[in-house]
C-alpha positions as CSV (number, residue, x, y, z in Angstrom):
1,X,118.8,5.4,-44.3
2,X,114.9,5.1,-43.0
3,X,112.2,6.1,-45.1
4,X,108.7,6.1,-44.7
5,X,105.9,4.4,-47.1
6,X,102.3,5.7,-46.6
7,X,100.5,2.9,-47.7
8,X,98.4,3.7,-50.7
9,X,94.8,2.2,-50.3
10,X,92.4,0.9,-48.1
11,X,89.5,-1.1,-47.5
12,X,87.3,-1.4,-45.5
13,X,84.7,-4.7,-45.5
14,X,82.8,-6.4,-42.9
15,X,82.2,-10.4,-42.5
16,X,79.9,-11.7,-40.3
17,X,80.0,-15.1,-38.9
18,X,76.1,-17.1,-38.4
19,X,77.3,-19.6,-35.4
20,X,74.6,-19.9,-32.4
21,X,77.5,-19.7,-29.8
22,X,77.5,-19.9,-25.7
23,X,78.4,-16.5,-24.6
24,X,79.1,-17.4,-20.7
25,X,82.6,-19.5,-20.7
26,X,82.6,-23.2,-19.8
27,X,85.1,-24.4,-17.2
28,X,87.6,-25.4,-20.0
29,X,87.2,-22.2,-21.5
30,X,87.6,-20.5,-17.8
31,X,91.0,-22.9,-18.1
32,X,92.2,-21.0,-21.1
33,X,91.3,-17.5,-19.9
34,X,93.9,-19.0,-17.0
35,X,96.7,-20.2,-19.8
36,X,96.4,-17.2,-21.9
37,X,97.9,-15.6,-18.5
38,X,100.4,-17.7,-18.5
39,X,103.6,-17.6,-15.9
40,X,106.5,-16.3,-17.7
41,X,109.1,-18.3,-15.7
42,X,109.9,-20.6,-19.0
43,X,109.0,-21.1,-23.0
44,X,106.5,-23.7,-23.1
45,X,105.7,-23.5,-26.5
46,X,105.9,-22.7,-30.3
47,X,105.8,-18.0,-29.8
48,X,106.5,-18.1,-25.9
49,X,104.3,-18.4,-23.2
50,X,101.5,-16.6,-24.6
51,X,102.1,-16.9,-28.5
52,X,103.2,-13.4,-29.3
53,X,106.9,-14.1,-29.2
54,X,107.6,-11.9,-25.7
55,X,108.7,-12.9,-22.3
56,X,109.3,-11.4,-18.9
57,X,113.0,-11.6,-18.0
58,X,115.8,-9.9,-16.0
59,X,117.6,-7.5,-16.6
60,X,119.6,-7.8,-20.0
61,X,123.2,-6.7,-21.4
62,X,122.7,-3.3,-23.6
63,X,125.6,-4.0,-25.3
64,X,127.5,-7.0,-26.4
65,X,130.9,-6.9,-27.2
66,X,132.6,-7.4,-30.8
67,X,132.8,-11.3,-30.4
68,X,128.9,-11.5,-29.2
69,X,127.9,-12.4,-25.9
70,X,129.6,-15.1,-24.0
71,X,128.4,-18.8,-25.2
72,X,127.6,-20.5,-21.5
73,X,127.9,-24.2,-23.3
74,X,127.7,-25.2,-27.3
75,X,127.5,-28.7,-28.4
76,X,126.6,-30.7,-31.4
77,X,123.1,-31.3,-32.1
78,X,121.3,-32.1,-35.7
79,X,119.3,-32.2,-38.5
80,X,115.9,-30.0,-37.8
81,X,115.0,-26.6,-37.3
82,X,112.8,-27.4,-34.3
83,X,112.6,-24.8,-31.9
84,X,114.1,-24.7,-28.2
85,X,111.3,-25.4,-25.4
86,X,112.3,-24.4,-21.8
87,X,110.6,-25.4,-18.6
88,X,112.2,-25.9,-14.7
89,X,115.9,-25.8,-16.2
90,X,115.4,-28.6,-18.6
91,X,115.3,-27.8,-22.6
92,X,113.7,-29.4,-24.9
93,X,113.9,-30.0,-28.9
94,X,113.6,-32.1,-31.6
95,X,116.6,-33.3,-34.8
96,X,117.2,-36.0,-37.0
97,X,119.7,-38.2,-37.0
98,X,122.7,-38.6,-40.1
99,X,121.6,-40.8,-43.1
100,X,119.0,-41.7,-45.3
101,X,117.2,-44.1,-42.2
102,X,118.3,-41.5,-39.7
103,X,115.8,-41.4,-36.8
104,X,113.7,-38.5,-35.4
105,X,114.4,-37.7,-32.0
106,X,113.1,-35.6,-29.2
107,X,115.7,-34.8,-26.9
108,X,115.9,-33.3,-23.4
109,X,119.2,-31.5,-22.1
110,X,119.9,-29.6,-18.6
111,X,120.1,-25.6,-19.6
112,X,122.7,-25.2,-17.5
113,X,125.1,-27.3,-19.0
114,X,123.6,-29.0,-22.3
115,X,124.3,-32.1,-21.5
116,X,121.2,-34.5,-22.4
117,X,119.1,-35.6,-19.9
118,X,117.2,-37.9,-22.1
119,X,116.4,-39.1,-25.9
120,X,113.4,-40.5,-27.7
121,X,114.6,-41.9,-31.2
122,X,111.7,-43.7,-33.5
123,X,111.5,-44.4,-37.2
124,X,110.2,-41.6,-39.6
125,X,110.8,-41.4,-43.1
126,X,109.7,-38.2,-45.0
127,X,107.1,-38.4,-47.8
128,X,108.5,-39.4,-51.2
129,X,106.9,-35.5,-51.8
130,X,109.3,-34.1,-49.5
131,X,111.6,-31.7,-50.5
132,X,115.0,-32.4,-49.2
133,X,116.5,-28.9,-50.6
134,X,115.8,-27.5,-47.1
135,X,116.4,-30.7,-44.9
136,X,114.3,-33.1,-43.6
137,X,113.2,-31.9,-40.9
138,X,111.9,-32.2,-37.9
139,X,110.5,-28.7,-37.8
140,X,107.6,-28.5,-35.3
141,X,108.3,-27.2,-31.6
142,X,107.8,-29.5,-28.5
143,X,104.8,-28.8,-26.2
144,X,105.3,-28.6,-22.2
145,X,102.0,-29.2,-20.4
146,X,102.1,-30.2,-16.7
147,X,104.6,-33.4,-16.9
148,X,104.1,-34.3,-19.8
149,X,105.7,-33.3,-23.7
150,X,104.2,-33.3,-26.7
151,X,106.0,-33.6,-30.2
152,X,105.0,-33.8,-33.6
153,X,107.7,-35.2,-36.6
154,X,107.8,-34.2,-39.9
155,X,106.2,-37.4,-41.0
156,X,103.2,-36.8,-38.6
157,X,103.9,-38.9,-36.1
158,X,102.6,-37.4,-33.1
159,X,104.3,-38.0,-29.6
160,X,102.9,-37.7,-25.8
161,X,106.1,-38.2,-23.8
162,X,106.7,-38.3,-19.8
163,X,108.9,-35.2,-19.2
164,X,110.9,-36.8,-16.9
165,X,112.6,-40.2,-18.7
166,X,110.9,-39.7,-22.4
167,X,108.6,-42.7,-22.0
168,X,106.0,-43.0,-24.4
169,X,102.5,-42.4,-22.9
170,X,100.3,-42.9,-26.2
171,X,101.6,-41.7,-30.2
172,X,99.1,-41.5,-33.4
173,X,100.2,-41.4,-37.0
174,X,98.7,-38.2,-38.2
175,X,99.2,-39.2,-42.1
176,X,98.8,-43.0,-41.7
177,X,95.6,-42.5,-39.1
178,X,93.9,-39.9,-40.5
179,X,94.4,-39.0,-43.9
180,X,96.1,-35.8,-42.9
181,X,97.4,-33.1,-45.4
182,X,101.3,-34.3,-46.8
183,X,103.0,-31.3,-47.4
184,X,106.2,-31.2,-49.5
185,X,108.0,-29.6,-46.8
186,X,106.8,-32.1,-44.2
187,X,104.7,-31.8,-40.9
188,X,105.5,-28.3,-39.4
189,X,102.6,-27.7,-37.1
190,X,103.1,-27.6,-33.3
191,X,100.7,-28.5,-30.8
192,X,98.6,-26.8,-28.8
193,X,97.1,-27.5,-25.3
194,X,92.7,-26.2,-24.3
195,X,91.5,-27.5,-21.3
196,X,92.1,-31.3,-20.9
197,X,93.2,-32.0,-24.8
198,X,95.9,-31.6,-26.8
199,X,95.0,-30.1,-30.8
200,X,96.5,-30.6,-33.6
201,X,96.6,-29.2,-37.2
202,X,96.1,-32.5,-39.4
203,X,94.4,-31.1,-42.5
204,X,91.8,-33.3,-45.3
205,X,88.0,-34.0,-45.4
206,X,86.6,-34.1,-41.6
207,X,89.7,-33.8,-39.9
208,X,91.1,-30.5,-40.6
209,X,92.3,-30.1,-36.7
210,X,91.6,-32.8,-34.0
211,X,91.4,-32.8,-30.1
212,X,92.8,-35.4,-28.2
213,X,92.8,-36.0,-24.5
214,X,96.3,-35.2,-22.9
215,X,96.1,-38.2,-21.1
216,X,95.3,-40.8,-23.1
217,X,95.6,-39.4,-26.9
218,X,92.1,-40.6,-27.4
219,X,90.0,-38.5,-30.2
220,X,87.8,-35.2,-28.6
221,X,86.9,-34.0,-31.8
222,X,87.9,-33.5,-35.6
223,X,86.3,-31.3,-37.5
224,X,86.5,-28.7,-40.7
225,X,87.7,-29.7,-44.4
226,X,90.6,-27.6,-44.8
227,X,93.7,-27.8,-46.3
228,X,97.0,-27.9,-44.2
229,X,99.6,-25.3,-44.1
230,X,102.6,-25.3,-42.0
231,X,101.4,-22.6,-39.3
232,X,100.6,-23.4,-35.2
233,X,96.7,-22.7,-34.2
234,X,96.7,-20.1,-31.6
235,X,94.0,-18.8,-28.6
236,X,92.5,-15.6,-28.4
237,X,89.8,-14.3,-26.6
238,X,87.1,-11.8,-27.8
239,X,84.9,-10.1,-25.6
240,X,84.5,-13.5,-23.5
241,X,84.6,-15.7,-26.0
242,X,87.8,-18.3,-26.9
243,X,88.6,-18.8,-30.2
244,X,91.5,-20.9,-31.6
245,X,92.9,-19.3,-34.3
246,X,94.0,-21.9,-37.5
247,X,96.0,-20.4,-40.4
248,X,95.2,-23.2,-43.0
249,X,96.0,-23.3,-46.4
250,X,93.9,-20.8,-48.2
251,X,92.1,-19.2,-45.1
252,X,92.5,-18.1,-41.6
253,X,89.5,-19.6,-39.9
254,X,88.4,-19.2,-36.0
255,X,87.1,-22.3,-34.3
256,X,85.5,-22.9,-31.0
257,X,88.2,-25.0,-29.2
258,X,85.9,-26.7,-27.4
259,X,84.3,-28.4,-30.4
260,X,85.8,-27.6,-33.4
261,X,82.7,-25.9,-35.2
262,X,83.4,-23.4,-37.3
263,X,83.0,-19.3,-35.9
264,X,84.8,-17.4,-38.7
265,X,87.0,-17.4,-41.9
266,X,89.0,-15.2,-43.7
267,X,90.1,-16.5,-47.4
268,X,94.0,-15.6,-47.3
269,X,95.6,-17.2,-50.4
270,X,99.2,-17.6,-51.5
271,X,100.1,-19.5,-54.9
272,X,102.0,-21.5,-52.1
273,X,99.3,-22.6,-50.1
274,X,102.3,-21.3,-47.3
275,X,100.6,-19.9,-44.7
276,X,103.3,-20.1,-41.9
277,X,103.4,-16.9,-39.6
278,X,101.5,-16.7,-36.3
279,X,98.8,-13.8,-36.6
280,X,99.4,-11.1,-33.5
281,X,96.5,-10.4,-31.5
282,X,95.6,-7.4,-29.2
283,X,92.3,-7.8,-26.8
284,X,92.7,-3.8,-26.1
285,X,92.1,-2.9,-29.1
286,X,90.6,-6.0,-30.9
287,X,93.0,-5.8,-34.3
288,X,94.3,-9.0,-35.6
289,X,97.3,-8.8,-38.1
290,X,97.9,-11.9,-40.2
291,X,100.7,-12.1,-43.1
292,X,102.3,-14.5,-45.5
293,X,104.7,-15.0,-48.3
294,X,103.8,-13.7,-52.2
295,X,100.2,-12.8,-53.1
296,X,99.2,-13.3,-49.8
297,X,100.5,-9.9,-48.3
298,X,99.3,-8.6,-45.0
299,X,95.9,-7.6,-43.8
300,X,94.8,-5.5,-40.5
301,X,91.4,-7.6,-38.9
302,X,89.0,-6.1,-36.5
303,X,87.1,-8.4,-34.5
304,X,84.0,-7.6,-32.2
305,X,81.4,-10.0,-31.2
306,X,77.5,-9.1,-31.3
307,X,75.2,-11.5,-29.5
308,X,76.3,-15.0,-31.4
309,X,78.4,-13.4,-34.2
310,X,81.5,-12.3,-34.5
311,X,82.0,-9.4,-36.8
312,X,85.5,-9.2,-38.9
313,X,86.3,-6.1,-40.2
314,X,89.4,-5.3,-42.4
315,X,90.6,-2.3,-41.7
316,X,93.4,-2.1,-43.7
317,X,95.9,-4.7,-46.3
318,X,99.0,-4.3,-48.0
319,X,100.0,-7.2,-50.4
320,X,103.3,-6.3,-50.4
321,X,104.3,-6.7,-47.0
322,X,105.0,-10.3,-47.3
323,X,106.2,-12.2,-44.4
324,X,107.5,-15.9,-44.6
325,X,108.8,-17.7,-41.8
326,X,109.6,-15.2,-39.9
327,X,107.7,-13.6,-36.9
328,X,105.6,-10.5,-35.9
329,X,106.1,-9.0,-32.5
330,X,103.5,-5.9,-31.9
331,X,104.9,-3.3,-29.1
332,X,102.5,-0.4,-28.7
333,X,101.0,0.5,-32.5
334,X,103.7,-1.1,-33.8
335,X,104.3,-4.2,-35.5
336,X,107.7,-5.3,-35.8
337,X,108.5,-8.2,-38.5
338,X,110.9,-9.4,-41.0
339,X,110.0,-10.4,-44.7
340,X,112.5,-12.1,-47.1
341,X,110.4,-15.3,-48.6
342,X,111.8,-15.0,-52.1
343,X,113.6,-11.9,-51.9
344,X,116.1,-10.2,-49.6
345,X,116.0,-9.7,-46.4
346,X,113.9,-6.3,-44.9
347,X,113.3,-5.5,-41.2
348,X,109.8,-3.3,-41.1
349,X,107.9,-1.3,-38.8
350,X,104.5,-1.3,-39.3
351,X,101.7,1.4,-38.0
352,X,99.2,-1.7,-37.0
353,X,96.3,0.9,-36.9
354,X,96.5,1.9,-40.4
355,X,98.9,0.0,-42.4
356,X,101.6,2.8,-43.2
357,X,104.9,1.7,-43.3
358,X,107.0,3.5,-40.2
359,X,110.7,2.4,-41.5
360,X,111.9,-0.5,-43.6
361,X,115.7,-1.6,-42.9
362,X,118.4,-4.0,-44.1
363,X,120.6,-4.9,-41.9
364,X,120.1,-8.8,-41.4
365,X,119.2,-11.4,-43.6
366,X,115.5,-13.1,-43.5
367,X,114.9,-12.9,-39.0
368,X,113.7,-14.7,-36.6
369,X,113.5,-12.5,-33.1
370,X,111.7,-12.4,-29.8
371,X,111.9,-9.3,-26.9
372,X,112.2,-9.6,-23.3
373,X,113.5,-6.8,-21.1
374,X,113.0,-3.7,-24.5
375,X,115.1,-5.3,-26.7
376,X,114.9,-7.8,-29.8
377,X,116.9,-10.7,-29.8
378,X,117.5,-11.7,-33.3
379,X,118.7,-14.4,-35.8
380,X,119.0,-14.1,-39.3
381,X,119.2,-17.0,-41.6
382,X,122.5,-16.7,-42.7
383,X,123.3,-17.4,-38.6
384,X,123.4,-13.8,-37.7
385,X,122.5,-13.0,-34.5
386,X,121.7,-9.7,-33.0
387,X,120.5,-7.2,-30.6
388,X,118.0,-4.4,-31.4
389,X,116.6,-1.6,-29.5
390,X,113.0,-1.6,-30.6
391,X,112.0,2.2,-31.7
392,X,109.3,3.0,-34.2
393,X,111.2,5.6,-35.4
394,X,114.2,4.4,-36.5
395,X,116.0,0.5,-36.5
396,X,118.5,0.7,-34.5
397,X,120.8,-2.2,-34.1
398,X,122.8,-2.7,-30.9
399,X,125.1,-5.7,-32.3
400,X,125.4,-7.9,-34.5
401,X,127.6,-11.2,-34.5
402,X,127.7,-14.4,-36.8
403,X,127.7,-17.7,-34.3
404,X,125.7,-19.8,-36.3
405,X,126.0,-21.2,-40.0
406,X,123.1,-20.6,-42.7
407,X,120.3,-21.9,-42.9
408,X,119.3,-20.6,-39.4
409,X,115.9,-21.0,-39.3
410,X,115.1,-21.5,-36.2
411,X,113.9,-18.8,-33.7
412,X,115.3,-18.2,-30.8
413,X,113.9,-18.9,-27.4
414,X,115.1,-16.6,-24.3
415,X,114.6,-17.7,-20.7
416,X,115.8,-16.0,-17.9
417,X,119.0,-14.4,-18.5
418,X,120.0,-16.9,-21.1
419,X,119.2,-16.9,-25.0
420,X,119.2,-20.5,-26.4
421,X,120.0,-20.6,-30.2
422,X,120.2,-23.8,-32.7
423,X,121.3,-24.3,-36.5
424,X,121.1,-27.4,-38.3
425,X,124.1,-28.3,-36.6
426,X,124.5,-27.7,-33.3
427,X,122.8,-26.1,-30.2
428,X,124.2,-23.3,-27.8
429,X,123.4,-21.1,-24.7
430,X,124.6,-17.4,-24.6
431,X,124.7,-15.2,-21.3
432,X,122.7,-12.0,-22.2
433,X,122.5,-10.8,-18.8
434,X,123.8,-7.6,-18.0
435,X,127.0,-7.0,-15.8
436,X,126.4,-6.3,-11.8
């Protein structure tokens, strides 16, 4: 049964952010205004082609019957909880190999089939902080960029790779380099292409994120002192300006891509320093929402820029909409998401405008989902996976099949007609398409 919780208090503040700024776009800005419009022919990286966990597909099945959809290939895979980049036919993701010296690899395999196309296998031994109650990894996603794919290990080795054969083209050692951020969980960070470089999320004094150029890994930038958390940096534009959004530690904070200098922060703390979740931006309408697991809750941001500044306004926040891993999809003035950090698993929609709680649903387990064609696509950790018809009124769930075993963390990536799905164990391909 759905019920309805009008959110109990609000507040309004505004923060205003003192950087002298360009306001006209630079030709590598001008070449992210071009990526945030990215062709939706494959899933290029960690939330989709444009970050917000939505592609444009055909038309999909409506109904699945009571054994699920049917599985196109399945086949062994690994250790990880990397998620499933698609491109041109090829996939590409990322497991460990068995034992305590088991090796990373990055792995390519023909969608059609699963068969692997190529491997990449190196060293990389987790921190002695690592906790190996939830595996040890890898868990960030691979990076397609014209032919070439980045990867990053849960040891923070970072990876440029030819997309054809897997050949090395340059690596750093994020930890070993730089003095990045070791987290007890391990490197979970994907990359993220601007321009001609490649960013990543390294964390520590000076070197908080750092450019390097896509061809040649060599250092654009590193900049900021803040702590690491285990979240992606993300592009947006407001009012003309790019700005690459970085969920750290203890603080959302907006950089200038180009550079690295500071625009904006936000303090968002957890006792967790877990900041994970990718924040869900709408240009229309300017609001940002950001959320996390425990006291971090959620928040409602407005962003506006006037001459240099960029004024951020919360509009509304509700500590106890707590999101973990999971995702946010926004569909009209709705934000769709799935808590369940430390607690059981909810499904919620949210009024994005002003905070009140639409419905809140069991039904799976802590999700993972993304939408193509009106519908959800989800997988709950215990290796649930489902079909929902999105509806801010009411959760209504289409089907909903076990094909996976638990801990299925990994969100699912959906290309085409075909929804690619992964557990700690093995990898599979399901035809969603609906029937001629």
């Amino acid at each position: 049964m759905s019920f309805a919780l009008p959110y109990a208090w609000r507040s309004i503040a505004t923060l205003r952010a003192s950087r002298a700024a360009v306001c006209c776009l630079t030709a590598a800005a001008a070449l992210s205004c071009t990526a945030l419009a990215r062709a939706e022919s494959g899933w290029t990286r960690w939330g989709g082609p444009n970050q917000d966990w939505k592609i444009k597909c055909g038309k999909l099945a409506g109904e699945w019957p009571e054994s699920g959809p049917k599985k196109a290939w399945t086949r062994e895979l690994g250790e990880g909880y990397s998620s499933i980049s698609e491109e041109n036919g090829k996939l590409y993701t990322m497991y460990r190999e068995e034992g305590e010296d088991g090796k990373e690899v990055a792995i390519c395999l023909d969608a059609k089939t699963g068969q692997t196309v190529w491997e990449r296998k190196y060293k990389a031994k987790p921190s002695d902080e690592h906790v190996m109650e939830f595996g040890a990894g890898p868990r960030a996603t691979p990076l397609l960029c014209d032919d070439r794919v980045y990867t990053i290990g849960v040891s923070g080795i970072m990876h440029c790779l030819n997309k054809a054969d897997g050949k090395v083209v340059w690596k750093h050692d994020l930890w070993k380099e730089f003095k990045g951020t070791v987290l007890n969980h391990g490197y979970s960070s994907s990359a993220l292409d601007y321009g001609d470089t490649v960013i990543a999320m390294v964390g520590g004094k000076g070197h908080s994120l750092m450019a390097f150029r896509k061809d040649n890994g060599k250092v654009v930038w590193k900049k900021q002192d803040f702590k690491n958390s285990y979240s992606t940096p993300m592009i947006i534009n407001v009012d003309g300006q790019d700005q690459m959004l970085c969920f750290m530690a203890e603080e959302l904070a907006a950089l200038n891509p180009e550079d690295g200098e500071l625009l904006w922060r936000v303090e968002h703390k957890n006792q967790w320093g877990q900041n994970v979740c990718l924040p869900v931006w709408d240009a229309k309408d300017h609001l940002l929402f950001i959320t996390s697991v425990a006291q971090g809750g959620s928040k409602c941001l407005k962003l506006s820029r006037d001459g240099d500044e960029t004024n951020v306004e919360e509009v509304w926040a509700n500590p106890k909409l707590q999101i973990h891993h999971s995702n946010a999809i926004r569909l009209g003035d709705t934000i769709y998401t799935s808590s369940g950090g430390r607690g059981p698993g909810i499904f919620y929609a949210v009024d994005v405008k002003t905070g009140d709680i639409r419905w809140k649903e069991r039904g799976f387990a802590k999700a993972t989902f993304v939408y193509g064609d009106d519908k959800f696509f989800v997988v709950d950790e215990d290796g649930n996976v489902g079909l929902v018809e999105p509806d801010p009124e009411s959760f209504k769930i289409k089907a909903n099949v076990p094909l996976l075993t638990k801990a299925a963390w990994t969100h699912p990536t959906l290309v085409g007609k075909r929804l690619y799905l992964r557990d700690r164990k093995v990898i599979m391909a399901l035809d969603v398409g609906a029937k001629s």
